[in-house]
C-alpha positions in Angstrom: 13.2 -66.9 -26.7 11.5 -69.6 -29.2 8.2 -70.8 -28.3 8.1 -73.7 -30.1 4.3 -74.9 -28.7 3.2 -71.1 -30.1 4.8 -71.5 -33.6 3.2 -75.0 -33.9 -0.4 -73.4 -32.9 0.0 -70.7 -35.2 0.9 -73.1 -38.0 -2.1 -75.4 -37.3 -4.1 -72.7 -37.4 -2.9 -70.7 -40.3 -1.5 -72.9 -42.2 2.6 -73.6 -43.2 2.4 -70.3 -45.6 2.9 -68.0 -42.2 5.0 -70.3 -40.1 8.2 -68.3 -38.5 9.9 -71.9 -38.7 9.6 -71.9 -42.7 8.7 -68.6 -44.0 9.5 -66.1 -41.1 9.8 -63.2 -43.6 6.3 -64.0 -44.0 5.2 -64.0 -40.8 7.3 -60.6 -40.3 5.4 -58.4 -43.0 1.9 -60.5 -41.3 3.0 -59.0 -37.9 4.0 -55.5 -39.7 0.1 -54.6 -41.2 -1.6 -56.0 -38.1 0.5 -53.5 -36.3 -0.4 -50.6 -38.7 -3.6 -51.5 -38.9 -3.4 -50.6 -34.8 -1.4 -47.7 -34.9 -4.1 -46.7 -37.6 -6.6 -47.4 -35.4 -4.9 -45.4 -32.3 -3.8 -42.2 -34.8 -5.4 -39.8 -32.3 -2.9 -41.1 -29.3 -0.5 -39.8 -32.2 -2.1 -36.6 -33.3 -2.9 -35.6 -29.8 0.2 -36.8 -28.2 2.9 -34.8 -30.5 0.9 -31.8 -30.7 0.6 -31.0 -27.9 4.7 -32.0 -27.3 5.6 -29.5 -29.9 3.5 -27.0 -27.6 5.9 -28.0 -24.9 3.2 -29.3 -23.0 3.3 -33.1 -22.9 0.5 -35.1 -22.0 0.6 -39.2 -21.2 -0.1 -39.3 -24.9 2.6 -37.5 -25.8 4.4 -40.6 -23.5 2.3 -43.1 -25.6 3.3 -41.7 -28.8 6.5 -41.1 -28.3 7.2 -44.9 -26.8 5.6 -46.8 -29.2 6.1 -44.9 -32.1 9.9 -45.3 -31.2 9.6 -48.9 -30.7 8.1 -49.4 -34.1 10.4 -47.1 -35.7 13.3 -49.0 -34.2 11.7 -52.8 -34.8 11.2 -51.8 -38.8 15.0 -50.7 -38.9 16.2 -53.8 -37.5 13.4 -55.9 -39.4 15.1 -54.3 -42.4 18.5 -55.4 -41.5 18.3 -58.8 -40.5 15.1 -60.2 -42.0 15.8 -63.9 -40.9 16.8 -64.1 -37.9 19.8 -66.6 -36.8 18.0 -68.7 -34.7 15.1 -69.3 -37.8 17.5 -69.5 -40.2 19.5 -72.8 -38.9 16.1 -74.6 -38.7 
C-alpha cells in the first residue's frame, strides 16, 4: 500500500532527489545503508545468535538473527529484480 501523505512528507523534507514518486531507485539504495548501518550496529545479535545455532543450541538471538537476516537477504534479492516497482513506475 502507497502512502501518498508519507511520500509527500518525505519529499518536503528531503528534497525531490529521494522521492519514491520520482527517483524510487534512490530511495531504495537510501533505505539499503540505513539498514546496514543497523544491522552494523546490532552485529552481536548476529555473532551471538549463529554461534551458538551452529552449537545446536539456539538462543532468541539465534531467532533474531535468523529472522531478520532472512528478511534482508530476501528484500535485496527481490530489490535486485524488480528495482521500480509497477505501482512507481506508472506515476
Amino acid at each position: 500500500m502507497h502512502c501518498a501523505a508519507c511520500s509527500s512528507r518525505i519529499e518536503r523534507v528531503l528534497g525531490g532527489i529521494i522521492s519514491p514518486r520520482h527517483h524510487p531507485a534512490n530511495f531504495a539504495l537510501v533505505q539499503f545503508v540505513l539498514v546496514l548501518g543497523i544491522m552494523f550496529l546490532g552485529r552481536r545479535f548476529y555473532i551471538d545468535g549463529f554461534s551458538s545455532l551452529a552449537r545446536l543450541a539456539p538462543t532468541m538471538d539465534s531467532l533474531i538473527a535468523v529472522g531478520t537476516g532472512s528478511a534482508f537477504v530476501y528484500s535485496t534479492w527481490k530489490a535486485g529484480q524488480n528495482p521500480i516497482p509497477p505501482m512507481l513506475s506508472r506515476t
